[in-house]
HTML snippet that shows the backbone in 3Dmol.js (N, CA, C, O; Angstrom):
<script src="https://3Dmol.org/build/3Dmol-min.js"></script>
<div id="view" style="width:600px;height:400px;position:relative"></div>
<script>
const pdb = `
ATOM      1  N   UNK A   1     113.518  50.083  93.668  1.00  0.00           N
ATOM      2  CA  UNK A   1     113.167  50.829  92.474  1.00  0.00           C
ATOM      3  C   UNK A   1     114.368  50.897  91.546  1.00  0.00           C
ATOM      4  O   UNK A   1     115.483  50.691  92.025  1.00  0.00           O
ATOM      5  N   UNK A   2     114.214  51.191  90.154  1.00  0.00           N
ATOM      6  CA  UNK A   2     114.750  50.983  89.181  1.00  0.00           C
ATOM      7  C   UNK A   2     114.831  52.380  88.565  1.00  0.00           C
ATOM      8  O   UNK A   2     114.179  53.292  89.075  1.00  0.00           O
ATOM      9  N   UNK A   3     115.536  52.575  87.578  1.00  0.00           N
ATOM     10  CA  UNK A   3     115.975  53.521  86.540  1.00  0.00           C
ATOM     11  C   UNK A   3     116.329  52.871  85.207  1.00  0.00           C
ATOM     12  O   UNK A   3     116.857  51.779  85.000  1.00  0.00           O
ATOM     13  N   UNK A   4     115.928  53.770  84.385  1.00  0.00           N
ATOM     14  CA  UNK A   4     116.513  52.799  83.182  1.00  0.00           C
ATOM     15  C   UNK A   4     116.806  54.412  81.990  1.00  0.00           C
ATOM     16  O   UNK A   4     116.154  55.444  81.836  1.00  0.00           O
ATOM     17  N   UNK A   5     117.902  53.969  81.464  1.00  0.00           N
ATOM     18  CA  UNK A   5     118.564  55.177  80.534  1.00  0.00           C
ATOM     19  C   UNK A   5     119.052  54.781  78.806  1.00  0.00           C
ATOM     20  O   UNK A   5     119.544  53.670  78.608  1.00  0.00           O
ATOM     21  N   UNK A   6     118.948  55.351  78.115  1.00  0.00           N
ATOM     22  CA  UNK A   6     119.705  54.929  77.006  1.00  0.00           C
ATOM     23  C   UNK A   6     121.412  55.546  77.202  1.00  0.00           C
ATOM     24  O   UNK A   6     121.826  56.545  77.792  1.00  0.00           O
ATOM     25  N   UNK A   7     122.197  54.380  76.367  1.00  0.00           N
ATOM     26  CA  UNK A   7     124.060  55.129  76.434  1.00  0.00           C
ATOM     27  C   UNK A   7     124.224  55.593  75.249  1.00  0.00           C
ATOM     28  O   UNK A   7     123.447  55.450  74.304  1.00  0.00           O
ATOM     29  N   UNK A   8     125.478  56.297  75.260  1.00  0.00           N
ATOM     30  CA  UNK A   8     125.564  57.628  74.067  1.00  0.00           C
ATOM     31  C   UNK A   8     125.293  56.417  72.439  1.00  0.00           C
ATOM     32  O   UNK A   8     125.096  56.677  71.252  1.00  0.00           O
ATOM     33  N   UNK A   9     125.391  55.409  73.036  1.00  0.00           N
ATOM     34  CA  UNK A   9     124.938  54.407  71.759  1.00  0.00           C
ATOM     35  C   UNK A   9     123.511  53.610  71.211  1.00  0.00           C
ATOM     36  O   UNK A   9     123.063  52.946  70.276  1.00  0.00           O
ATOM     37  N   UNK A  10     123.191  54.155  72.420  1.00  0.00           N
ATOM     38  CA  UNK A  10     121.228  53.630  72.166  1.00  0.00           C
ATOM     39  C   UNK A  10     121.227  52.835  72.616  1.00  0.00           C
ATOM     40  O   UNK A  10     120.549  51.998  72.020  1.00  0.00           O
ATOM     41  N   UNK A  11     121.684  52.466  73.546  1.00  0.00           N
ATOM     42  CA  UNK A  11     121.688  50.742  73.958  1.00  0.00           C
ATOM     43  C   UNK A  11     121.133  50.950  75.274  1.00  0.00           C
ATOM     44  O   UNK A  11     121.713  51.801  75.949  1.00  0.00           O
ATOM     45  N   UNK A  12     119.672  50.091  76.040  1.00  0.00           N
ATOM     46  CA  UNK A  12     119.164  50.441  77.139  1.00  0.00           C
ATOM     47  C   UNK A  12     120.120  49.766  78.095  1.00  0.00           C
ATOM     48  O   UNK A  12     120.865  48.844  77.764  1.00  0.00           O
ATOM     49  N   UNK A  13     120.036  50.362  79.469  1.00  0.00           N
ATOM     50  CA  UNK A  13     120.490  49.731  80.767  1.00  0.00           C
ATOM     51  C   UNK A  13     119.434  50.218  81.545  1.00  0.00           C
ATOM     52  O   UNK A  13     118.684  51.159  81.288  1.00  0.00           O
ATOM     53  N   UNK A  14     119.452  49.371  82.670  1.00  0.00           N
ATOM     54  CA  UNK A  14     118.239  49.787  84.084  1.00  0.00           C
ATOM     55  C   UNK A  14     119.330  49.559  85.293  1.00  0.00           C
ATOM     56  O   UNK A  14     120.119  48.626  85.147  1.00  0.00           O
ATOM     57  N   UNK A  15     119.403  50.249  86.310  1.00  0.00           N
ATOM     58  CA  UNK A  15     119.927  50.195  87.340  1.00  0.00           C
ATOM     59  C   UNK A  15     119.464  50.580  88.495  1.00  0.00           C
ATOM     60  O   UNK A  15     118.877  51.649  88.663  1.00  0.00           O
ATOM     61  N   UNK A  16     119.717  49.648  89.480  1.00  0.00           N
ATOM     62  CA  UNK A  16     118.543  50.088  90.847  1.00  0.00           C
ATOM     63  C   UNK A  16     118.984  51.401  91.178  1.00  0.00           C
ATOM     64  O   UNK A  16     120.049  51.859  90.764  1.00  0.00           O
ATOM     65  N   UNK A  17     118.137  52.059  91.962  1.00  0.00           N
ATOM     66  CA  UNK A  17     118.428  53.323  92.566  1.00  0.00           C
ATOM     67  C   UNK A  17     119.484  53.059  93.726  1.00  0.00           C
ATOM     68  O   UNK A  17     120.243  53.915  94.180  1.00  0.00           O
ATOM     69  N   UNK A  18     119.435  52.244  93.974  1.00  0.00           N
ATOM     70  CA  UNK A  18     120.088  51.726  95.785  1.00  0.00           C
ATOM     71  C   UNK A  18     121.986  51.801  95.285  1.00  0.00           C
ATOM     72  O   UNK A  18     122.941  52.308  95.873  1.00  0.00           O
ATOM     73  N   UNK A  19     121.873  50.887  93.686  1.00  0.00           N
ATOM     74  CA  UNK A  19     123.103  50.864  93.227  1.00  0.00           C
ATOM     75  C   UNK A  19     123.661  51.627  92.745  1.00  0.00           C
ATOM     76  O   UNK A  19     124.813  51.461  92.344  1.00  0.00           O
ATOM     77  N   UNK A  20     122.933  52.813  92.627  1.00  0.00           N
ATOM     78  CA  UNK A  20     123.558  53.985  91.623  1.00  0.00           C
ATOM     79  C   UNK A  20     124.071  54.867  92.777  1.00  0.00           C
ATOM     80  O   UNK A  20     125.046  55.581  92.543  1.00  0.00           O
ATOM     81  N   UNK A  21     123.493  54.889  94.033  1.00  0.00           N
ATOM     82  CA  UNK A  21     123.924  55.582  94.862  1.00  0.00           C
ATOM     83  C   UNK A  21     124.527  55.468  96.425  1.00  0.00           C
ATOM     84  O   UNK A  21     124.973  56.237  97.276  1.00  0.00           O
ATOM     85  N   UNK A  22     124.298  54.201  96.293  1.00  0.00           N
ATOM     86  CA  UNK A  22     125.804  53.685  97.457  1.00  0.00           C
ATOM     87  C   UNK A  22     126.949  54.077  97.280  1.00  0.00           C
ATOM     88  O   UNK A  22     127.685  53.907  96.309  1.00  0.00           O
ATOM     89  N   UNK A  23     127.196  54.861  98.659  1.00  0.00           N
ATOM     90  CA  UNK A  23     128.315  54.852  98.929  1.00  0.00           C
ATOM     91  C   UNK A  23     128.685  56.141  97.809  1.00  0.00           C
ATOM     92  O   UNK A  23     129.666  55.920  97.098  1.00  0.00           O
ATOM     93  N   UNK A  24     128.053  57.311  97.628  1.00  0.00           N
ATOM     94  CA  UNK A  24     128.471  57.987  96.552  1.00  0.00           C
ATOM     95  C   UNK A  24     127.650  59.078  96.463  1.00  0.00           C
ATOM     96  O   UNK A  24     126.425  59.129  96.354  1.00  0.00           O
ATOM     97  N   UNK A  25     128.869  60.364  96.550  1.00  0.00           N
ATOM     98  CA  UNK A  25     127.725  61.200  96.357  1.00  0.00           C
ATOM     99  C   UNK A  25     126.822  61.415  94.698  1.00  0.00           C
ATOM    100  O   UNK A  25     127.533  61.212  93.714  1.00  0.00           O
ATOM    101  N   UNK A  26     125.781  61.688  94.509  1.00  0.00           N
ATOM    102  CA  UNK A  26     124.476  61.718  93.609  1.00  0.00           C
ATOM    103  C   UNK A  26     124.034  62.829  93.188  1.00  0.00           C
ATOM    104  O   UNK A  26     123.683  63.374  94.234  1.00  0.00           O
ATOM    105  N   UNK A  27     123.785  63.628  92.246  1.00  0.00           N
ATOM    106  CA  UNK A  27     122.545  64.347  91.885  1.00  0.00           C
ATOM    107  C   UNK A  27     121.972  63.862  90.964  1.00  0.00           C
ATOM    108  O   UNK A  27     122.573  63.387  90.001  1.00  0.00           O
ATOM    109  N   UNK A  28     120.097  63.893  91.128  1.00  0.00           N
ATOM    110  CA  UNK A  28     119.445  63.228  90.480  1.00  0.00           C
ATOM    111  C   UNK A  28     118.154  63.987  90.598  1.00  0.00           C
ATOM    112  O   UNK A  28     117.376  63.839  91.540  1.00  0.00           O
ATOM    113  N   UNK A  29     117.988  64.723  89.693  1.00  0.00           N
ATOM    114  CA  UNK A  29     116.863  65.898  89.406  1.00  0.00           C
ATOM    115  C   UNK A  29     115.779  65.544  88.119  1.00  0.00           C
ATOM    116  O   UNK A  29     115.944  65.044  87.006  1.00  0.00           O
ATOM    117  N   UNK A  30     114.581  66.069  88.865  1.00  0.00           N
ATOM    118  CA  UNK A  30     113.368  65.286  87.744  1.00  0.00           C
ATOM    119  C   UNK A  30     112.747  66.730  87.052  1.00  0.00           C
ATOM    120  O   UNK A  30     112.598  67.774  87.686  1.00  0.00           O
ATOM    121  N   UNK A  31     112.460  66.561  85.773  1.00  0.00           N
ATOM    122  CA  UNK A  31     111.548  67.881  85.040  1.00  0.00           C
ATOM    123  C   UNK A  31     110.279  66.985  84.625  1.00  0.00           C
ATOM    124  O   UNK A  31     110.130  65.767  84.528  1.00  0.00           O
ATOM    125  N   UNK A  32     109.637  67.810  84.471  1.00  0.00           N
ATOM    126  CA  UNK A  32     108.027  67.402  84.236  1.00  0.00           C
ATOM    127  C   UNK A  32     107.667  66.595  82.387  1.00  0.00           C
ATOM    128  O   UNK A  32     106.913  65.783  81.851  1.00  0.00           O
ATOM    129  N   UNK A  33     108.754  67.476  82.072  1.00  0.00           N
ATOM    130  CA  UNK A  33     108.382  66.841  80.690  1.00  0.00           C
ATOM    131  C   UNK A  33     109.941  67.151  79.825  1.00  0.00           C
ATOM    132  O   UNK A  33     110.226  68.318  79.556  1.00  0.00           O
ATOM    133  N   UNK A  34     110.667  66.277  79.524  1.00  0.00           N
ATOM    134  CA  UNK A  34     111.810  66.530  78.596  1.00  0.00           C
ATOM    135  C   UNK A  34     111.796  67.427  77.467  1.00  0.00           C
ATOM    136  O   UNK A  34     112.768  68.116  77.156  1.00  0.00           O
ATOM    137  N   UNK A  35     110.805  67.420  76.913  1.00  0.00           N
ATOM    138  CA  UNK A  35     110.921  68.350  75.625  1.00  0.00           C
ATOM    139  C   UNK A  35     110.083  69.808  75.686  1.00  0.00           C
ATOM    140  O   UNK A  35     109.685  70.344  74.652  1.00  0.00           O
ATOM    141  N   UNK A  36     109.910  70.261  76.730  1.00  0.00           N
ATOM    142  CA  UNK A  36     109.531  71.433  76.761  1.00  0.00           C
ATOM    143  C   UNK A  36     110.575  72.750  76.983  1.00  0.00           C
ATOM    144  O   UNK A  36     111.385  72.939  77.890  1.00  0.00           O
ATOM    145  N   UNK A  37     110.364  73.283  76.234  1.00  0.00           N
ATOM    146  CA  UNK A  37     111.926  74.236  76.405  1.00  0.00           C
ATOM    147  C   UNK A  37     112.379  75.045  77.600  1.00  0.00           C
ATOM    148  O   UNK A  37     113.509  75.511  77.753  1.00  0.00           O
ATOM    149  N   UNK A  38     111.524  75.135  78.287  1.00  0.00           N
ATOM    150  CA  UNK A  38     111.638  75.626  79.808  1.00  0.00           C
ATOM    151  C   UNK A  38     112.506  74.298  80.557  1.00  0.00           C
ATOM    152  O   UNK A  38     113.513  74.368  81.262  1.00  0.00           O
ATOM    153  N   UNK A  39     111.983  73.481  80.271  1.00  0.00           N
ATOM    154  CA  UNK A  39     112.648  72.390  80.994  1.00  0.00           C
ATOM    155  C   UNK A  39     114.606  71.823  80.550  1.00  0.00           C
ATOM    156  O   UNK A  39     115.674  71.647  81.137  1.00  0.00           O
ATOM    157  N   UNK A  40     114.151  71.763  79.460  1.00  0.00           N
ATOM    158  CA  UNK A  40     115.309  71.347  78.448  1.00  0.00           C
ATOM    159  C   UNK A  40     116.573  72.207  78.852  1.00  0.00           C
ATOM    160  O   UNK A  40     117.608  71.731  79.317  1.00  0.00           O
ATOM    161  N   UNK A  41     116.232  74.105  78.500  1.00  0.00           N
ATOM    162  CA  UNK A  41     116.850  74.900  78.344  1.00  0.00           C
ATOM    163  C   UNK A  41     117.505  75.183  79.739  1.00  0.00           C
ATOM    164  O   UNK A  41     118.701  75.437  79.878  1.00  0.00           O
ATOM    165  N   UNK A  42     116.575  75.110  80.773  1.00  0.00           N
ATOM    166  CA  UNK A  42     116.676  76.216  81.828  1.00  0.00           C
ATOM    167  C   UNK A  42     117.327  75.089  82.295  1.00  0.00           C
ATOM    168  O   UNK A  42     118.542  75.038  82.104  1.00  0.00           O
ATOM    169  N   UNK A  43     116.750  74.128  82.896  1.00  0.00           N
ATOM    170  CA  UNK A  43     116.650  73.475  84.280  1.00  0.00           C
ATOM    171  C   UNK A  43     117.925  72.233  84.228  1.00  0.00           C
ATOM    172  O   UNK A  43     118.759  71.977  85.095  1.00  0.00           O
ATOM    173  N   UNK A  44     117.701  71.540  82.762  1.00  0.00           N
ATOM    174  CA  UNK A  44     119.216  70.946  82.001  1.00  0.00           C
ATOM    175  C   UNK A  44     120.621  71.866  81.511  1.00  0.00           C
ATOM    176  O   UNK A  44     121.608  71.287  81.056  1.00  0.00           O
ATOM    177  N   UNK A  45     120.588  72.773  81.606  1.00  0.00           N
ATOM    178  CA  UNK A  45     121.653  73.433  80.777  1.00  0.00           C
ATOM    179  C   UNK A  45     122.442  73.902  82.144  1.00  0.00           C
ATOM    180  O   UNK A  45     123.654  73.789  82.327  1.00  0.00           O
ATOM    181  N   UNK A  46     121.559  74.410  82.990  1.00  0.00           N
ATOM    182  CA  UNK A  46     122.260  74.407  84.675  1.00  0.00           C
ATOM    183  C   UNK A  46     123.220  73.425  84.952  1.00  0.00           C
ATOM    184  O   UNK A  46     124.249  73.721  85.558  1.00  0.00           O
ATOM    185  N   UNK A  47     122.972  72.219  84.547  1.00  0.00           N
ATOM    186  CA  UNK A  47     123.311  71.063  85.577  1.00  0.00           C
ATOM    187  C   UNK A  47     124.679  70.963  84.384  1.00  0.00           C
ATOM    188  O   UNK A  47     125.793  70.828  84.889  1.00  0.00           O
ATOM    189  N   UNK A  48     124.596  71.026  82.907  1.00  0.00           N
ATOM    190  CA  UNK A  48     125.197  70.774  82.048  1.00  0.00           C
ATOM    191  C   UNK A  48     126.500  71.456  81.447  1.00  0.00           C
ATOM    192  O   UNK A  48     127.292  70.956  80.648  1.00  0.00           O
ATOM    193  N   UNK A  49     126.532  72.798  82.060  1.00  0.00           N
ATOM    194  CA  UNK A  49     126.979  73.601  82.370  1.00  0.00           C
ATOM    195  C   UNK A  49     128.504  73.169  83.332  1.00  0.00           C
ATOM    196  O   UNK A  49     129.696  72.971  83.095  1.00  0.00           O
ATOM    197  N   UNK A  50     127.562  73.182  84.539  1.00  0.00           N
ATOM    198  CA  UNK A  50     128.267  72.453  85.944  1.00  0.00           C
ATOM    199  C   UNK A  50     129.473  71.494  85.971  1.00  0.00           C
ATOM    200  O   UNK A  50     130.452  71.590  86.711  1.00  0.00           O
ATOM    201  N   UNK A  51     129.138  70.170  84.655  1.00  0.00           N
ATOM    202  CA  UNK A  51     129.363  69.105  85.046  1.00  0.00           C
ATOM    203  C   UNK A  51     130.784  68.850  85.699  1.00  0.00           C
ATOM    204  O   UNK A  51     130.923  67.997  86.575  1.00  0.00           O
ATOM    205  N   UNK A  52     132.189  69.889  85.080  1.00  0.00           N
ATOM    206  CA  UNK A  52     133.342  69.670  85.441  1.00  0.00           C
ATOM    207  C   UNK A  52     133.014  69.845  86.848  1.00  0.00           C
ATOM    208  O   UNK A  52     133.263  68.946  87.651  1.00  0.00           O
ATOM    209  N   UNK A  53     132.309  71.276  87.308  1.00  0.00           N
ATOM    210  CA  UNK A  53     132.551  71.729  88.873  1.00  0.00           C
ATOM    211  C   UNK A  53     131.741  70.350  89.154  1.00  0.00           C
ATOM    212  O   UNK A  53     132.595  69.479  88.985  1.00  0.00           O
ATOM    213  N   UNK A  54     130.971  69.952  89.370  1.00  0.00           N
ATOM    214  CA  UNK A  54     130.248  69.047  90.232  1.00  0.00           C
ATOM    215  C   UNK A  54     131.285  67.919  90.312  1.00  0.00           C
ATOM    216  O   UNK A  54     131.489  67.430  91.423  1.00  0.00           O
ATOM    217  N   UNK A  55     132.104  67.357  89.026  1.00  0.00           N
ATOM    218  CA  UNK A  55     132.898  66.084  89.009  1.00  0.00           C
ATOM    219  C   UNK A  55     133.945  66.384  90.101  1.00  0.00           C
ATOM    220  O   UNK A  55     134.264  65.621  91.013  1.00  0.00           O
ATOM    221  N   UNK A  56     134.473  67.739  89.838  1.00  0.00           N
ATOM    222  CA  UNK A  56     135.564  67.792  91.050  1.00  0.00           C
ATOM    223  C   UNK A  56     135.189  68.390  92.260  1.00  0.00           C
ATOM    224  O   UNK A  56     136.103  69.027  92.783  1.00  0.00           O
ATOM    225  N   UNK A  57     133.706  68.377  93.103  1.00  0.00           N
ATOM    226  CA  UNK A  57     133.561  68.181  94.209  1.00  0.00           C
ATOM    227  C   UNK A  57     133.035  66.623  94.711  1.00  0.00           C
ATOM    228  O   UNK A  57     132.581  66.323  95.815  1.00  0.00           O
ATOM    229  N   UNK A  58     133.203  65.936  93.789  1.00  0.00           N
ATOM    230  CA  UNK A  58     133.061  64.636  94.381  1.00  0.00           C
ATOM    231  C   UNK A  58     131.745  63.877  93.964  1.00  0.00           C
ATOM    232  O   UNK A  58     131.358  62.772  94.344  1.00  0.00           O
ATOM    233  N   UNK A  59     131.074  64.887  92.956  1.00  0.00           N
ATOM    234  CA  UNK A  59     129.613  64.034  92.749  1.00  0.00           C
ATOM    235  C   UNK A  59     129.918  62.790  91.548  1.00  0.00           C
ATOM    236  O   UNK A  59     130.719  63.008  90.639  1.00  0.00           O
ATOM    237  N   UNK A  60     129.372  61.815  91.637  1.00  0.00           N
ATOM    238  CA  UNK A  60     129.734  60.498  90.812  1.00  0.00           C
ATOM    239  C   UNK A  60     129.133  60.260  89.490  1.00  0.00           C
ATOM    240  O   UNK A  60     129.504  59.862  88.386  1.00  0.00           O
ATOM    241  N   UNK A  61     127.548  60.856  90.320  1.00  0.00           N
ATOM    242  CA  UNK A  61     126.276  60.848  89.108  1.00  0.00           C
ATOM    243  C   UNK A  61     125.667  62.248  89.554  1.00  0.00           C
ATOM    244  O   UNK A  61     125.687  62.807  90.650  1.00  0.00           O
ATOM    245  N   UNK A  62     125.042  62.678  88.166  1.00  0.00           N
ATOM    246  CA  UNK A  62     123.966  63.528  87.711  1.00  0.00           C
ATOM    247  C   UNK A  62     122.858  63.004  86.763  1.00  0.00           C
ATOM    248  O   UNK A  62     122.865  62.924  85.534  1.00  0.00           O
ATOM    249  N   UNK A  63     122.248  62.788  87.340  1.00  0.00           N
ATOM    250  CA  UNK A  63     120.963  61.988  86.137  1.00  0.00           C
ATOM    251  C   UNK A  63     119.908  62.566  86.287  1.00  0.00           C
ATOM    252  O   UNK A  63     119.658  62.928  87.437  1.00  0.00           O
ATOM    253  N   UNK A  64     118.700  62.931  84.988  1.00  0.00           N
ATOM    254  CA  UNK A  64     117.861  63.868  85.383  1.00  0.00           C
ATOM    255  C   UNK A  64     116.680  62.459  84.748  1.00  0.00           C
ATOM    256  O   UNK A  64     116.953  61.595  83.915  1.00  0.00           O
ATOM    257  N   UNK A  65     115.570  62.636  85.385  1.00  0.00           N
ATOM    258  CA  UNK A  65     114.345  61.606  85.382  1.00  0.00           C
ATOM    259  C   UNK A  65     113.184  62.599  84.881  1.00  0.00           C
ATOM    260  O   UNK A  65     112.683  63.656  85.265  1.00  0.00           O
ATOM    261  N   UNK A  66     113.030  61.715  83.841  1.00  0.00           N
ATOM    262  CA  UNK A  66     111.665  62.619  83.196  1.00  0.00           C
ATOM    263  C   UNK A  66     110.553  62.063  82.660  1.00  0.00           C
ATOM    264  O   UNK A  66     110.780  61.013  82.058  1.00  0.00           O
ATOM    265  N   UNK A  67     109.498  62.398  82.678  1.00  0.00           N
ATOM    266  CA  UNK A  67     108.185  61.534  81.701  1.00  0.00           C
ATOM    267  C   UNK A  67     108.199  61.571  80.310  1.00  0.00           C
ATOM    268  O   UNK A  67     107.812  62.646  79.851  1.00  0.00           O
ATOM    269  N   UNK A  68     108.660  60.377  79.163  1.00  0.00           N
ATOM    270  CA  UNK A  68     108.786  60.135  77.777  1.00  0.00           C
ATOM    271  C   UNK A  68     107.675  59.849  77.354  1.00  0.00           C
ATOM    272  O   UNK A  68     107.597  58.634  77.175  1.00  0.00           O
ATOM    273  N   UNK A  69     106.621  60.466  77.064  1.00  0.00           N
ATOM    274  CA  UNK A  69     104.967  59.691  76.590  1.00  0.00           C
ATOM    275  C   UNK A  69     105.354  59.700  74.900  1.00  0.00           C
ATOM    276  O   UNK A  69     104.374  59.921  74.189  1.00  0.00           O
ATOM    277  N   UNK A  70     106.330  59.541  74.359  1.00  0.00           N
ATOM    278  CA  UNK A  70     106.543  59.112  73.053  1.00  0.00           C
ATOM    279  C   UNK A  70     106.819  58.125  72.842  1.00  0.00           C
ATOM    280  O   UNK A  70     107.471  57.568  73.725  1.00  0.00           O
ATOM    281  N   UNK A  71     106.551  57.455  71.778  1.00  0.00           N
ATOM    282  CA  UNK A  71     106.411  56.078  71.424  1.00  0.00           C
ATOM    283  C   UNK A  71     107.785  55.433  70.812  1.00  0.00           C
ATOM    284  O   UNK A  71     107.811  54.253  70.463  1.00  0.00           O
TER     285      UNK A  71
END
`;
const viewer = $3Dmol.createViewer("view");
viewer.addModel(pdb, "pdb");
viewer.setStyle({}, {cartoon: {color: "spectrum"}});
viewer.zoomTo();
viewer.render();
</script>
């Protein structure tokens, strides 16, 4: 299985799941819908918040997976 993300430049990449997380610790958390403000606010701003503490216990990635039904 695959992932695929835009970079802070718009430019797509896809990367297997297998490769993103060999050998490494991961967090990788899914919300139901990106643009709902429960989701956005609450459940992203946690993780976003975090990011220094999580970098200096060793996590590599944080990536959150969501359903885009926009065109």
């Amino acid at each position: 299985k695959s992932l695929s993300y835009f970079d802070s430049s718009g430019e797509l990449h896809t990367v297997s799941v297998s490769d993103l997380t060999s050998n490494k610790k991961n967090i990788i958390l899914a919300v139901p819908d990106m643009y709902t403000p429960s989701c956005s606010l609450k459940h992203l701003l946690d993780f976003i918040e975090k990011v220094a503490e999580l970098k200096a216990k060793g996590f590599h990635t944080i990536a959150c997976v969501s359903v885009n039904d926009s065109p």
